[in-house]
N, C-alpha and C positions, 0 to 999 in steps of 0.2 A: 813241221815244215813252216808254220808261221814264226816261228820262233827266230829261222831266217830272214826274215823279213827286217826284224827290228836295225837300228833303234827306231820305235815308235815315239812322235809330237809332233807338234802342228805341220811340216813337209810331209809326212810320212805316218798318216793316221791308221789305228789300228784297222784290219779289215774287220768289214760287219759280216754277218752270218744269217742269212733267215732260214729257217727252220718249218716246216708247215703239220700239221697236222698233231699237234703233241698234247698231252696232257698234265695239267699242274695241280701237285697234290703235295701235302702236308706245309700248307701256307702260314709261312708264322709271323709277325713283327721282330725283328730284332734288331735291337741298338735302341737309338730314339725315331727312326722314321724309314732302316730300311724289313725289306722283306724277301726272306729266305723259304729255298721251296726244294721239290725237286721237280722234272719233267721227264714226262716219259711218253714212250710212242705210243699210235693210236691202239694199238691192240696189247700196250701195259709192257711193253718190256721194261727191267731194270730201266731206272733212269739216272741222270747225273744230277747234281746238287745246282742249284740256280741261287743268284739273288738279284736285285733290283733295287739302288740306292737311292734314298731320301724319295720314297714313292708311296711311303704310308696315309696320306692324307692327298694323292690323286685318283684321276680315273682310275691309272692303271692301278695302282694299289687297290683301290676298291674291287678291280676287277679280278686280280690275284686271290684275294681272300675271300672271294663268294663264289669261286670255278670250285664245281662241282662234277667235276667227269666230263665237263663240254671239251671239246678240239679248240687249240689255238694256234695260231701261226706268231712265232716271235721272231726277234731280231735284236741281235745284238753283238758281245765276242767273248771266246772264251779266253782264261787265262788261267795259268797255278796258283793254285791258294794253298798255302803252306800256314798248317796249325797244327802245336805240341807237336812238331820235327815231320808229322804225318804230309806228306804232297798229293796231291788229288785236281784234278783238275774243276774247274767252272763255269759255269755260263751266265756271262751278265748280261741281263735282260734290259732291254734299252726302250723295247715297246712292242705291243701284242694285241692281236685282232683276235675274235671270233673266227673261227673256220667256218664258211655256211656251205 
């Protein structure tokens, strides 16, 4: 359905998405400074593949790679990532709180 929406730029920005309660696990660096993940709900279902650009050297980077089983609430949007012919969908992570 989003996909209706387009074309997305500056008149017509992607919509964002918040998310609450998730968790981020197998955190890695990749490229020179983004960071790729997965997230999944609070009680471990499968999750979808995540990443966060040019975020290795901020908060949120830092906070990405030290979540340890905590809840977070993100925000961001998703989009197809098409690699070696394979389509899957993604979540780009734009910015993420603690859940308290």
């Amino acid at each position: 359905y989003i996909k209706k929406m387009e074309p997305f730029g500056e008149g017509n920005p992607e919509p964002r998405i918040a998310v609450a309660d998730v968790i981020i696990s197998n955190a890695k660096i990749v490229g020179s400074s983004h960071i790729a993940c997965y997230i999944k709900g609070a009680a471990g279902q499968t999750g979808i593949s995540a990443i966060a650009f040019n975020v290795a050297d901020t908060e949120l980077g830092v906070m990405m790679m030290r979540s340890k089983g905590e809840l977070f609430h993100i925000v961001g949007y998703v989009q197809a990532d098409t690699y070696n012919g394979q389509t899957s969908i993604q979540f780009i992570i734009e910015d993420m709180a603690l859940a308290n």
